[in-house]
C-alpha positions as CSV (number, residue, x, y, z in Angstrom):
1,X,-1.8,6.5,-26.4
2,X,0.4,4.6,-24.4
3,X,1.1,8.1,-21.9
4,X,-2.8,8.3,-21.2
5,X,-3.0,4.6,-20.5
6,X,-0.2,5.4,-18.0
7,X,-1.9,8.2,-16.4
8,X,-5.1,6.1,-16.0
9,X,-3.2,3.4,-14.2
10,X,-1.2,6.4,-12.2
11,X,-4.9,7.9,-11.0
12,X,-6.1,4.3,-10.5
13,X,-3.0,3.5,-8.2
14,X,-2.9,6.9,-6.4
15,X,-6.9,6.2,-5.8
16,X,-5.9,2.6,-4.7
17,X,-2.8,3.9,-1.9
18,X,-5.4,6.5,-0.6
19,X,-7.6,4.2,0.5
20,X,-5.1,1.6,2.0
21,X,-3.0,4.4,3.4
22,X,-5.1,7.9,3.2
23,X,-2.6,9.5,6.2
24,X,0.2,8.8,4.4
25,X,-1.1,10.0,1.1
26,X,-2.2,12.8,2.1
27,X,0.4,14.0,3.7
28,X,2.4,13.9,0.0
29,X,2.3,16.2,-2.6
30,X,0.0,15.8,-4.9
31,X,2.3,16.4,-8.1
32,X,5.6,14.7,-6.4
33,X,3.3,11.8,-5.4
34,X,2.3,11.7,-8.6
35,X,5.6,11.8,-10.3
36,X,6.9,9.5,-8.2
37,X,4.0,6.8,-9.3
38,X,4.8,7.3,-12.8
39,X,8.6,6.6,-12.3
40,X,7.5,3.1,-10.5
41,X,5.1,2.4,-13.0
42,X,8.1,3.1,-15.6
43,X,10.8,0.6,-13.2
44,X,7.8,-2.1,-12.9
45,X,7.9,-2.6,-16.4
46,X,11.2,-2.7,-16.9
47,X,11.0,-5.3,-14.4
48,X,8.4,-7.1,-16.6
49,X,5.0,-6.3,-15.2
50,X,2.7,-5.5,-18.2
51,X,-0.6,-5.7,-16.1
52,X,-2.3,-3.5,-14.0
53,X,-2.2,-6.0,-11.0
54,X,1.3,-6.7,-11.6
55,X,2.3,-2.7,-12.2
56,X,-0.2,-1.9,-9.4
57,X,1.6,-4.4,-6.7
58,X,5.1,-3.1,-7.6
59,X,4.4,0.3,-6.7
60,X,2.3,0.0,-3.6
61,X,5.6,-2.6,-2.5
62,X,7.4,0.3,-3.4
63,X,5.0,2.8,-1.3
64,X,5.4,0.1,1.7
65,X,9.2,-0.7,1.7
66,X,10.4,2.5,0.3
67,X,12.0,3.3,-3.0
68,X,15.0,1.0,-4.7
69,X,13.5,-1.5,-2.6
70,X,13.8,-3.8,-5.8
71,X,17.6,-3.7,-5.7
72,X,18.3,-3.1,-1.8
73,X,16.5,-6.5,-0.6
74,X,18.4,-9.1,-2.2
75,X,15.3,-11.6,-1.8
76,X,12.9,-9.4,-3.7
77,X,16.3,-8.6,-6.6
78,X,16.3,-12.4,-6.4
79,X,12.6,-12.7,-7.3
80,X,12.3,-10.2,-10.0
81,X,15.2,-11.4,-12.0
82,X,13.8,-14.8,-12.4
83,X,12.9,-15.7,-15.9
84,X,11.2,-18.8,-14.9
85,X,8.7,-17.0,-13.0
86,X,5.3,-15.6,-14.3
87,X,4.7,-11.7,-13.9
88,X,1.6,-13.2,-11.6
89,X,3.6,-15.4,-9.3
90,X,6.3,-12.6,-9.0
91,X,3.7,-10.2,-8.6
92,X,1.7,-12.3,-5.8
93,X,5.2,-13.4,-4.5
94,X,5.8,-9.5,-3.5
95,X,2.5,-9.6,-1.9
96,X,2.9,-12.2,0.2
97,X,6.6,-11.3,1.2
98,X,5.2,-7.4,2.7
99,X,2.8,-9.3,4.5
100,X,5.1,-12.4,5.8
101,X,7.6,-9.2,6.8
102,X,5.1,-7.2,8.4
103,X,3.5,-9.7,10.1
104,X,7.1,-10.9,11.6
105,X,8.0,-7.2,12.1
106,X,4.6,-7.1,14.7
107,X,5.2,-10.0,16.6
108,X,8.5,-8.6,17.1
């Protein structure tokens, strides 16, 4: 049960980077993209995201910073081990750090 739940999500997050970034998707393959979306999904929850919000922001951070990004950037390694944090406010912390870094990265 819990590998079609899984697939849903991977379909509903694939769906979801299309349309922020249908270029990019694209231009993957459609069973490595795939692949690689369930092995993020698999890494958010061992980083404690149980919903799809949470889950679905992990992987598009992952999409957007590239992968391992939760153990290369210390500030985002800092984040997700906190305990004292809920899987919401770590979740809507990595949203708001992709767009205080790419909005610093366009100013220049």
């Amino acid at each position: 049960m819990e590998h079609l739940a899984n697939d849903g999500m991977t379909s509903r997050i694939i769906a979801t980077l299309r349309e922020k970034f249908p270029m990019e998707i694209d231009a993957e393959d459609s069973q490595r993209l795939s692949q690689t979306v369930r092995e993020q999904i698999i890494l958010a929850r061992r980083h404690g995201f149980a919903s799809e919000y949470g889950v679905a922001t992990f992987v598009a951070t992952a999409w957007m910073l590239g992968l391992g990004f939760d153990k290369k950037i210390p500030a985002v390694a800092e984040c997700l081990a906190r305990e004292d944090m809920s899987e919401e406010d770590r979740a809507l912390w990595l949203e708001q750090f992709c767009v205080l870094l790419f909005t610093k990265l366009a100013e220049g």
